[in-house]
Backbone as ProteinMPNN parsed JSONL, in Angstrom:
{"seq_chain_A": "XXXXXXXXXXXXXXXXXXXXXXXXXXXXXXXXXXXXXXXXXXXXXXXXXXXXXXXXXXXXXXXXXXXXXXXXXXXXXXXXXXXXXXXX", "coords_chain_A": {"N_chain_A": [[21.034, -4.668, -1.984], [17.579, -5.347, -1.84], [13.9, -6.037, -1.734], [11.065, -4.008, -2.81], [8.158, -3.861, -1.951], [5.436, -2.999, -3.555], [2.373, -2.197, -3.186], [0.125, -1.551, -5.389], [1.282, -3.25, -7.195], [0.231, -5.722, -7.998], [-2.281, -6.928, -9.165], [-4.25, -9.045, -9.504], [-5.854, -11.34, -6.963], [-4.488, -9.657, -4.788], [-3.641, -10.096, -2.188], [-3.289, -13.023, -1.107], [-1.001, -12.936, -2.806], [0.851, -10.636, -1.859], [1.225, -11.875, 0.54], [2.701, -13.518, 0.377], [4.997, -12.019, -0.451], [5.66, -10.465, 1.676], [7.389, -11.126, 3.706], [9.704, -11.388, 2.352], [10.128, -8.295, 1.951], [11.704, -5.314, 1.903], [11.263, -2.724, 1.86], [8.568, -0.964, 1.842], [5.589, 0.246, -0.339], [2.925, 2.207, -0.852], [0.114, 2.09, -2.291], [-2.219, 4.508, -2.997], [-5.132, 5.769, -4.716], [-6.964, 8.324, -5.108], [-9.741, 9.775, -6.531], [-9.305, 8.38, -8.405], [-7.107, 5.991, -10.736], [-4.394, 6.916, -12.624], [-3.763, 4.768, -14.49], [-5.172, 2.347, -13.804], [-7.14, 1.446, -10.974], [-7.105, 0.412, -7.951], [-8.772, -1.397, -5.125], [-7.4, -1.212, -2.332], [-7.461, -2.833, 0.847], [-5.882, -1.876, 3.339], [-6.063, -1.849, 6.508], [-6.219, -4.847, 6.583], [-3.52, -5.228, 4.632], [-1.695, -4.109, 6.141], [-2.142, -5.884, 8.636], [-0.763, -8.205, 7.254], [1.983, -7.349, 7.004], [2.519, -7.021, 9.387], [2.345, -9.833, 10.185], [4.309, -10.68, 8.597], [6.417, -9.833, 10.411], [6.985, -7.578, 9.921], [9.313, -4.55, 9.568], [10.216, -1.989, 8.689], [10.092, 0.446, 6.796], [7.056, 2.515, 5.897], [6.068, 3.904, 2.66], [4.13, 6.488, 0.971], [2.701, 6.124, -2.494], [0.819, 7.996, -4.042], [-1.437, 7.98, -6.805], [-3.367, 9.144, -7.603], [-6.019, 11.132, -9.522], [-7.01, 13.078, -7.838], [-6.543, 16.207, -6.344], [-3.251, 17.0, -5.062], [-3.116, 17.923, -2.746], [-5.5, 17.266, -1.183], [-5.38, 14.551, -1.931], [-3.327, 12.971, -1.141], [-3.12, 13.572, 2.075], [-5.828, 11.969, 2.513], [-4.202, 9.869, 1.97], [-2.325, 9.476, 4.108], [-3.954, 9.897, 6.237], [-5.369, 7.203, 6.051], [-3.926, 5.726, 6.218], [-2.54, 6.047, 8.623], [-4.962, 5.155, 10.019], [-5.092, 2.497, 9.568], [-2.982, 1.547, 10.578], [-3.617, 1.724, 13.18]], "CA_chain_A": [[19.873, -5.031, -2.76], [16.453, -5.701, -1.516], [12.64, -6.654, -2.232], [10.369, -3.192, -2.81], [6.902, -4.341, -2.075], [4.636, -2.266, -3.763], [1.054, -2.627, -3.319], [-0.139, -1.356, -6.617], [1.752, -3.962, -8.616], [-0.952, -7.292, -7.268], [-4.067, -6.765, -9.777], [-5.416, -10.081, -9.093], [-5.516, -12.125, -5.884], [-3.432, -9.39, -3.992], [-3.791, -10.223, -0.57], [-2.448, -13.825, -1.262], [0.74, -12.487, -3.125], [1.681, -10.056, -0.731], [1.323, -12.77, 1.767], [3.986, -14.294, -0.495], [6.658, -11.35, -0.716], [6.178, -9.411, 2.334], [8.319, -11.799, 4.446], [10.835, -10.906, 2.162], [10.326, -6.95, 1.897], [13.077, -4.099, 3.241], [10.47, -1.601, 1.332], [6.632, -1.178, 1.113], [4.915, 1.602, -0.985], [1.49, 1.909, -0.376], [-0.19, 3.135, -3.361], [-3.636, 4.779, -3.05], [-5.986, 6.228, -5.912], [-8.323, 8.681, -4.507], [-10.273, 10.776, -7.556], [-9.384, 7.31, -9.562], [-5.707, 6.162, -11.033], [-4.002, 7.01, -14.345], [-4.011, 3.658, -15.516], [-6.061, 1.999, -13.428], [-7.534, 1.972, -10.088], [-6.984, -0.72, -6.784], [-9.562, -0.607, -4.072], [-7.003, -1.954, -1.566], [-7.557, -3.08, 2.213], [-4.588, -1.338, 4.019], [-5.96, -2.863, 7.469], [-5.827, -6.206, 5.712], [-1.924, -5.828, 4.119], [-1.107, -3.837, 7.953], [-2.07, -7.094, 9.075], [-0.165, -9.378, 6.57], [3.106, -6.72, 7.038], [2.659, -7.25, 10.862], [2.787, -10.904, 10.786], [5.267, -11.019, 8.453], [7.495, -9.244, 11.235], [7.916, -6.416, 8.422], [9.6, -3.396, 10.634], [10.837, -0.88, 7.89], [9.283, 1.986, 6.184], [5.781, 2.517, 4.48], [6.07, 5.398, 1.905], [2.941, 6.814, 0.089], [2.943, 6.522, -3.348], [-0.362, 8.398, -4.558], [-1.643, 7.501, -7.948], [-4.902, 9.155, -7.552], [-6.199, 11.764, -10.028], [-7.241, 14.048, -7.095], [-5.477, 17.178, -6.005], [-2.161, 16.209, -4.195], [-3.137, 18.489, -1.233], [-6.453, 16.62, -0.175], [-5.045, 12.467, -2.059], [-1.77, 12.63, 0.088], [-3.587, 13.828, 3.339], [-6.656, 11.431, 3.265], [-3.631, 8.494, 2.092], [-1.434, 9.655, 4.926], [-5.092, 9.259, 7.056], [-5.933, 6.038, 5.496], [-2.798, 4.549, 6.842], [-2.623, 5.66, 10.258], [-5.979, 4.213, 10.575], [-5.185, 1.678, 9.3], [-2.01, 0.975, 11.837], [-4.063, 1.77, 14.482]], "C_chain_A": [[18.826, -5.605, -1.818], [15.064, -6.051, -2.227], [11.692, -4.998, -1.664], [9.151, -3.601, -2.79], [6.308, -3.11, -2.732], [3.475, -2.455, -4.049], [0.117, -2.858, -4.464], [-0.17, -2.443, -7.547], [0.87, -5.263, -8.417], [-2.253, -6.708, -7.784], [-4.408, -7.972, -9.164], [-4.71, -10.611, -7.636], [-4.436, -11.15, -4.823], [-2.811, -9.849, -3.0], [-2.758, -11.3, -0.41], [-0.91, -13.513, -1.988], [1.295, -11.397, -2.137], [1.99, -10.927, 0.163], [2.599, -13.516, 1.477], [4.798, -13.2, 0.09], [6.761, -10.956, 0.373], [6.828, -10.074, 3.344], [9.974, -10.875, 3.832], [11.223, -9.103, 1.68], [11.431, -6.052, 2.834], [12.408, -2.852, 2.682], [9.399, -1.657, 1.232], [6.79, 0.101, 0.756], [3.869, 0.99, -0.99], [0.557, 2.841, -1.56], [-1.556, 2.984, -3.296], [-3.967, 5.78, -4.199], [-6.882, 7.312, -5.497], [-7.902, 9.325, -6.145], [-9.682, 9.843, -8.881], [-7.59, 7.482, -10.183], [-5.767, 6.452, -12.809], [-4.203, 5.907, -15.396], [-4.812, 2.354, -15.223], [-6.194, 2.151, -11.641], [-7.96, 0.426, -9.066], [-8.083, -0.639, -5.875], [-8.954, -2.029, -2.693], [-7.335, -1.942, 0.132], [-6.329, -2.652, 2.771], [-4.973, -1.759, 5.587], [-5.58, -4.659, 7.219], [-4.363, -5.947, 5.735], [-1.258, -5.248, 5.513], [-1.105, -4.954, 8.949], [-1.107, -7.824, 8.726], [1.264, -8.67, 6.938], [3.439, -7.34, 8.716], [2.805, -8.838, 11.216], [3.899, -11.483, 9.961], [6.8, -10.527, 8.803], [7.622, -8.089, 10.278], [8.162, -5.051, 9.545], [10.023, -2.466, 10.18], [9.477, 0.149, 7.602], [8.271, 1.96, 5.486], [6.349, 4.028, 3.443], [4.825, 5.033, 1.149], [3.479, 6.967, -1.075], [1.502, 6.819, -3.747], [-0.517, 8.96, -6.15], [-2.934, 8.25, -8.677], [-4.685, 11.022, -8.842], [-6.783, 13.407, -9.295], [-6.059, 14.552, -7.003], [-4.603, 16.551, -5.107], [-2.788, 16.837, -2.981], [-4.149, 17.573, -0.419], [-5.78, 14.957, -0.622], [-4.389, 12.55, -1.364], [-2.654, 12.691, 1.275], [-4.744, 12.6, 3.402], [-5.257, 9.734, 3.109], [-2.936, 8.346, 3.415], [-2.821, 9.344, 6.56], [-4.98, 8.179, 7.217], [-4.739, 4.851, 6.35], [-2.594, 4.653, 7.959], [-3.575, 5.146, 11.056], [-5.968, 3.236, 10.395], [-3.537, 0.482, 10.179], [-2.714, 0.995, 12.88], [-3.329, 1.671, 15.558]], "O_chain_A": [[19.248, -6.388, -0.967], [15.17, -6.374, -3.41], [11.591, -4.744, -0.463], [8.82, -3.816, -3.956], [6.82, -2.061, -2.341], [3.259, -2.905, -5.174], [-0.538, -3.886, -4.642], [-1.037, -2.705, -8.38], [1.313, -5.99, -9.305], [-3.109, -6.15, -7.098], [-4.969, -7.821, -8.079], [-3.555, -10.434, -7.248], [-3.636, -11.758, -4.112], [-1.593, -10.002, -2.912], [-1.671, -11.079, 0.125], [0.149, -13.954, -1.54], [2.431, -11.601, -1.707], [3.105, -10.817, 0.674], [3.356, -14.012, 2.311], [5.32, -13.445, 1.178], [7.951, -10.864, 0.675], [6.854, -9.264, 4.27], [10.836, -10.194, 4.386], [12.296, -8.733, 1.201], [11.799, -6.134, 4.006], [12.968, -1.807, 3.011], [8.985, -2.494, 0.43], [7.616, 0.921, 1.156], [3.651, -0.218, -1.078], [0.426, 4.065, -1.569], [-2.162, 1.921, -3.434], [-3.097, 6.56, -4.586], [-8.012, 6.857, -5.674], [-6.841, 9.427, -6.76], [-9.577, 10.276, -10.028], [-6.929, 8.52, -10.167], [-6.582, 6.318, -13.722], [-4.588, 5.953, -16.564], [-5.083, 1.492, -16.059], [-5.417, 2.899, -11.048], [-8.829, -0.398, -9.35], [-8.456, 0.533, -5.823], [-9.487, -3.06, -2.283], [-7.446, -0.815, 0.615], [-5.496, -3.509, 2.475], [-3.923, -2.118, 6.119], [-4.727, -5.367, 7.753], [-3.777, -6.352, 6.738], [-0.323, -5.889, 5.993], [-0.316, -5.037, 9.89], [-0.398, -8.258, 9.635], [2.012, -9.582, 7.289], [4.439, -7.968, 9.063], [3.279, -9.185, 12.298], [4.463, -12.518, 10.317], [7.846, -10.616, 8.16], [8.784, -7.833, 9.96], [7.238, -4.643, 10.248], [10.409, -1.672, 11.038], [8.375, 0.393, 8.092], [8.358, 1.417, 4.384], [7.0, 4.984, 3.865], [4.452, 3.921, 0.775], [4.486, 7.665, -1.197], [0.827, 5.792, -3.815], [0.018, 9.957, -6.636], [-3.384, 8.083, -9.811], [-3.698, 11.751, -8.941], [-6.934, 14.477, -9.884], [-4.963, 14.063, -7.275], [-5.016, 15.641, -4.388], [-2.979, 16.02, -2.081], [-3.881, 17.15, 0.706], [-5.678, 14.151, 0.304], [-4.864, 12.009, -0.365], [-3.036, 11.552, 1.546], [-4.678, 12.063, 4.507], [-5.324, 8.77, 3.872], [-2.894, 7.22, 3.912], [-2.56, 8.745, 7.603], [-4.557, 7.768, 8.297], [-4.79, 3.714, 6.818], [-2.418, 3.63, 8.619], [-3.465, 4.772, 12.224], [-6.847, 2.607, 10.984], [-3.285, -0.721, 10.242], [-2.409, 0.127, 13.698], [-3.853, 1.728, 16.67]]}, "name": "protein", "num_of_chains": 1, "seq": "XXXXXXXXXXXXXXXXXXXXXXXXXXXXXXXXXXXXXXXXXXXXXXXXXXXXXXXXXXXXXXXXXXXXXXXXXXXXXXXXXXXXXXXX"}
């Protein structure tokens, strides 16, 4: 058993609650919206939480979860962008 961070789930104040869990994460999902979400729609900093992951030593796996109402072929590819720019 572990702690699934998932970005998505932090409507308010994200930044500060991730700052909370991701010490204790063994999972992130990184959920981006392009072409707007089903039930609603984040406009998250992924340099920001790449930061907060990185100082909270976090060394496991990102996975994309894409939420977005755009075509999978171009939402996946600019999320799968979005995040290696955002590791730099």
């Amino acid at each position: 058993m572990g702690l699934l961070l998932d970005t998505g789930n932090f409507l308010e104040n994200p930044y500060d609650k991730l700052t909370m869990v991701a010490p204790h994460a063994d999972f992130v999902q990184a959920k981006t919206y392009y072409g707007g979400g089903e039930w609603y729609t984040l406009d998250l900093d992924y340099p920001r939480i790449i930061r907060i992951l990185r100082e909270a030593n976090y060394k496991g796996y990102i996975s994309i979860e894409f939420e977005g109402k755009e075509a999978a072929e171009s939402g996946v590819r600019k999320s799968v962008d979005a995040l290696r720019k955002a590791m730099g």
